[in-house]
N, C-alpha and C positions, 0 to 999 in steps of 0.2 A: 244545677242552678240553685242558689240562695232562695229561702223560702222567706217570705216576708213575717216580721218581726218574731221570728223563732230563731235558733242557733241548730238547726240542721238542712240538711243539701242531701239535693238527689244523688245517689251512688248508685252504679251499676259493680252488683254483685253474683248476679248469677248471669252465664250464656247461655247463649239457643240451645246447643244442644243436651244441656242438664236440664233446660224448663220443656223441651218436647220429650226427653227423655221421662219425666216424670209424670206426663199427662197419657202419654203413650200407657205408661206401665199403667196407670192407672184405669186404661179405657180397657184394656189388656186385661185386666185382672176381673174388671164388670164381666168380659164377652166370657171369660173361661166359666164363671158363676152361672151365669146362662144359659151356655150351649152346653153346659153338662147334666142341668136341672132340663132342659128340654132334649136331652136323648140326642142330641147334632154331635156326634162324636168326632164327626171329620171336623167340623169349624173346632171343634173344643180343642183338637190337636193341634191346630193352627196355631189358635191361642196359646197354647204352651211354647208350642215353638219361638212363637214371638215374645214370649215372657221372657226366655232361656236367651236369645237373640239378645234383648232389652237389658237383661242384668250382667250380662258378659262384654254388653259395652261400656255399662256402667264400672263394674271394675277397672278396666282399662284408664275408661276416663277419672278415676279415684285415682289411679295410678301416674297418670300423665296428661293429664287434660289442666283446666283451668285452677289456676290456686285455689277458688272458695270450695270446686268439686272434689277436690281431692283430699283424703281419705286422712293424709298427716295433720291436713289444716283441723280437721273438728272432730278427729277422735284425741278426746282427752280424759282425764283422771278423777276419779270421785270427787278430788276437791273442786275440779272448774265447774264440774255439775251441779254441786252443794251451791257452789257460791252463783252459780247461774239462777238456781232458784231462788234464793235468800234474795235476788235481783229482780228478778219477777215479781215475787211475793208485796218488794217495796216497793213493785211499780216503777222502779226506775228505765229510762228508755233502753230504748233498742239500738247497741252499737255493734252489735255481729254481720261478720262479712261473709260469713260463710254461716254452716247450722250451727245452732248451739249446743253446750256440750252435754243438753239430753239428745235433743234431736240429731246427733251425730250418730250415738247408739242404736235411737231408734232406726237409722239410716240403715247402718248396719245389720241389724233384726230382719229388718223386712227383706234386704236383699238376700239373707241367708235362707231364710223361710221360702223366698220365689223360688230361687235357687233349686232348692232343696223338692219342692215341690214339680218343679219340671223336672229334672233328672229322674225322680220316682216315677212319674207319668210317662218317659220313656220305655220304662219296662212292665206297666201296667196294662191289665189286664178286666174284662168287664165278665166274663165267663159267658159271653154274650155273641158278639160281634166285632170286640172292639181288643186289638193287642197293639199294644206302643212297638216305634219302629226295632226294640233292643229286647222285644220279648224272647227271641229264639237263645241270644248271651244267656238269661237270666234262666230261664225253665219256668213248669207250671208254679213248682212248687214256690220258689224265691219272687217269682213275679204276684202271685196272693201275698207275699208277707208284704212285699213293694208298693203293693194297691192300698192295703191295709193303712202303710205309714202317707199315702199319699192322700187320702181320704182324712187321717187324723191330720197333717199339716196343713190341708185345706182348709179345716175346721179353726184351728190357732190361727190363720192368717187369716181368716175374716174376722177373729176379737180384733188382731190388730189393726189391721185397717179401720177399722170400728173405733178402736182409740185412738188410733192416730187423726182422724177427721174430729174426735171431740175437743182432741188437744189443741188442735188447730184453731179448732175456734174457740175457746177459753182463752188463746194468745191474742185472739182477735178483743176477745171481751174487753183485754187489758192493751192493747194501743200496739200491737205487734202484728204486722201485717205481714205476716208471712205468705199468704193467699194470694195478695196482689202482687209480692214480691215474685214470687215463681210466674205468674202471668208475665208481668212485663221487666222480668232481670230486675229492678229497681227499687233500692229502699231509703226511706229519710233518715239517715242517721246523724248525729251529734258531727258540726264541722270540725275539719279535720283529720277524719278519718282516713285512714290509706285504702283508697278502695283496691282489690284484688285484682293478679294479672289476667285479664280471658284470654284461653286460648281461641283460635281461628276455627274454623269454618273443615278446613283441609285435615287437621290431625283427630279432628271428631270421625269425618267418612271413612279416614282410615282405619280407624277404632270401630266402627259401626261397620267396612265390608271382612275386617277378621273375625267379630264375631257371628256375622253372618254364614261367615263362609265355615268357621268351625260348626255350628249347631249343621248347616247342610250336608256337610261331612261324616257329623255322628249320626247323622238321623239317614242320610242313601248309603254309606260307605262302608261303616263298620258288620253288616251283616251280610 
């Protein structure tokens, strides 16, 4: 709908399942902080699971899910990024229908870092009690260097999450609602806009029970 005496209209830009996907990941990534700091090593493995779950859907749907989700729409080149901020800087509005072409990167970052960070927790090791379901692949020895990089990734993905929430609201500062966009799919942008195709409901569960089913896989199967 037409906003009164302004020249922008409500767009739906993001789907269900990219805005649960991102609250998921992010309540996911509190519990892992948590039950690892409080010794709950079964929950904490939980949580990895479902980080691993979480960012293997997210690929998929980068790949085949909604135009603003996917991966071609808002990874772009030093210059869209340059000129995205010189954009910001001048305060100009907000006409992105997907992320913009820092926060595309950033997109990218993080999921590489989850990533990266469950896979290592797979074959980690506490010299305690606690061995990831792929410790017996790895050995003692590969599983300490594994714990090692899974404890320093741990550490870089909480700067970034750390920056990524200040950036968020510095976008906020300057009239970019990113926050409320991920809440409810929708942003005001300049009329005319072409807002983005969603994908459905059916090619999300699809996307969500293979990568379910591959993390179930690697974690009973492989050993």
């Amino acid at each position: 709908m037409r906003g009164e005496g302004d020249a922008t209209v409500e767009t739906k830009v993001w789907d269900l399942p990219t805005r649960l996907f991102h609250w998921a990941l992010a309540l996911t990534l509190v519990g892992s902080f948590l039950t690892v700091r409080a010794h709950d090593m079964r929950l904490h493995a939980l949580c990895g699971y479902t980080a691993l779950t979480l960012v293997l859907f997210r690929i998929l749907w980068g790949l085949f899910g909604s135009e603003s989700a996917r991966f071609a729409s808002f990874l772009r080149g030093p210059g869209a990024a340059i000129g995205h901020l010189r954009a910001l800087l001048g305060r100009r509005p907000d006409h992105e229908t997907t992320h913009n072409a820092l926060g595309g990167w950033a997109v990218l970052l993080m999921l590489a870092l989850v990533l990266a960070q469950a896979v290592t927790g797979l074959f980690a090791n506490d010299d305690i009690l606690f061995r990831g379901p792929l410790f017996p692949l790895a050995g003692k020895e590969m599983s300490d260097r594994l714990t090692t990089w899974h404890y320093r990734i741990s550490d870089l993905l909480l700067i970034v999450v750390i920056l990524h929430v200040v950036v968020v609201l510095a976008y906020r500062v300057v009239g970019h609602q990113l926050i409320e966009a991920m809440v409810t799919g929708i942003k005001r942008l300049p009329a005319g806009t072409r807002a983005p195709r969603l994908a459905g409901l059916a090619p999300a569960a699809g996307a969500l029970a293979i990568a379910a089913g591959t993390v179930w896989a690697v974690v009973n199967l492989l050993v």
